[in-house]
N, C-alpha and C positions, 0 to 999 in steps of 0.2 A: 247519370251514366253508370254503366255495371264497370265493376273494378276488370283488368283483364285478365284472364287466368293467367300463371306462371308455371302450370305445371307440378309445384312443390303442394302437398298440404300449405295449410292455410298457419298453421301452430310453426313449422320450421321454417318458414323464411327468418324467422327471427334469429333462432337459434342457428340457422345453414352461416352465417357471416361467424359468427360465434365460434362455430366449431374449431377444437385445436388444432384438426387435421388440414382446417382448408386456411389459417392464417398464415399471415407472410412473414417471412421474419423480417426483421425490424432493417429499414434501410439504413448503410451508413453514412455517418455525416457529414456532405461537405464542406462543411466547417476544418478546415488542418491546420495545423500551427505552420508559421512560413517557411522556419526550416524544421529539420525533428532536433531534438536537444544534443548537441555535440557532445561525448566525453571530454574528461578536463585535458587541456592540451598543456603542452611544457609552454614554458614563456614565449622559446623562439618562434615557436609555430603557430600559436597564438598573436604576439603581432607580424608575423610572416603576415599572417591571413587580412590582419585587420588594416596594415600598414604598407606601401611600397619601401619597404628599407632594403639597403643592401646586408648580404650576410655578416661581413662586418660589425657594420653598427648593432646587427640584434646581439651578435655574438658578445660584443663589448659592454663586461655588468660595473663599468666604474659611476660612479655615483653622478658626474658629468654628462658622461652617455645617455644613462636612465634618465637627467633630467631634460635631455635632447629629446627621447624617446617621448615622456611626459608631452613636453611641448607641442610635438609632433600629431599626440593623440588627441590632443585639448584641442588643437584647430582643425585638426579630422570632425570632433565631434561637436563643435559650433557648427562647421558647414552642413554636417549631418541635419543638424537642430533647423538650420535656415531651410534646407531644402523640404524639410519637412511641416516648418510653420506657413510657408510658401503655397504649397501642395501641391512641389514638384511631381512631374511624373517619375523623376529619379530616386526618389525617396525611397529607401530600403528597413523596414523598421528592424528587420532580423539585422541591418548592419550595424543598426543607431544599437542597438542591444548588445552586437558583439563587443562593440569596437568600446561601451560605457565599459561592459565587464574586462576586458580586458586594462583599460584604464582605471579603476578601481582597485587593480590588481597588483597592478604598477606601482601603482600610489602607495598601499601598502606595504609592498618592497621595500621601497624610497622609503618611508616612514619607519620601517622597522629596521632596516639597514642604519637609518640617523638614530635610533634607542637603544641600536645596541653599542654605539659609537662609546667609546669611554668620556666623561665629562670633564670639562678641563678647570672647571670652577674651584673655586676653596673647599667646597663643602666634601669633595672629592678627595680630600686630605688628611680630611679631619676622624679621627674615630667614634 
C-alpha cells in the first residue's frame, strides 16, 4: 500500500511537531498539595484551628492548662492515626499534619517552660 499523502513535504513532518512555534506549553499538574502551606500562626489560632477549645482554655498559658491542651491534642491525633490506618473515608492527612505540628509545638513550650523553671535541687546552691 502507497503511504497517504499529508500535504506537508515529506523532510517536515518530522521537524512540523518539533517546531517551537507550534509546541504547547507544558500542562500543569494535577498533582496539588491538600492544602497550600499556611503561615506560622500564634498559638491561639493554631489550636483554635486544630482543636474545639473554648476561648478560655486557649487563652489560659499555666503549665496545667497546656498540659490539658497536650492531652487534648494526643487523643485528637490517635483518632486521627486510627481513622487513617482504617482508611476512613474521614481521614484528612492535611489535619493529621496540622494538628502533629501544632502538637509538637506545644510540647516544646511545655518543655522549655519546665527548663527554664529554676531547679530546686542542692546542686543549685552550690557554687
Amino acid at each position: 500500500m502507497a503511504p497517504k499523502p499529508s500535504g506537508l513535504p515529506h523532510e517536515s513532518r518530522a521537524t512540523f511537531a518539533a517546531s517551537p512555534e507550534r509546541r504547547r506549553a507544558p500542562k500543569p499538574s494535577r498533582i496539588r498539595a491538600t492544602r497550600p502551606p499556611q503561615p506560622h500562626l500564634d498559638r491561639r489560632t493554631a489550636i483554635a484551628k486544630a482543636l474545639a477549645l473554648w476561648p478560655h482554655e486557649i487563652e489560659d498559658e499555666s503549665g496545667s492548662a497546656r498540659e490539658r491542651v497536650l492531652a487534648q491534642l494526643r487523643q485528637a491525633l490517635r483518632a486521627e492515626r486510627r481513622r487513617g490506618l482504617a482508611g476512613h473515608w474521614a481521614y484528612d492527612l492535611a489535619r493529621h499534619v496540622e494538628l502533629l505540628r501544632v502538637y509538637r509545638e506545644e510540647l516544646a513550650a511545655v518543655a522549655g517552660s519546665d527548663a527554664r523553671a529554676p531547679c530546686s535541687g542542692s546542686s543549685a546552691t552550690k557554687p
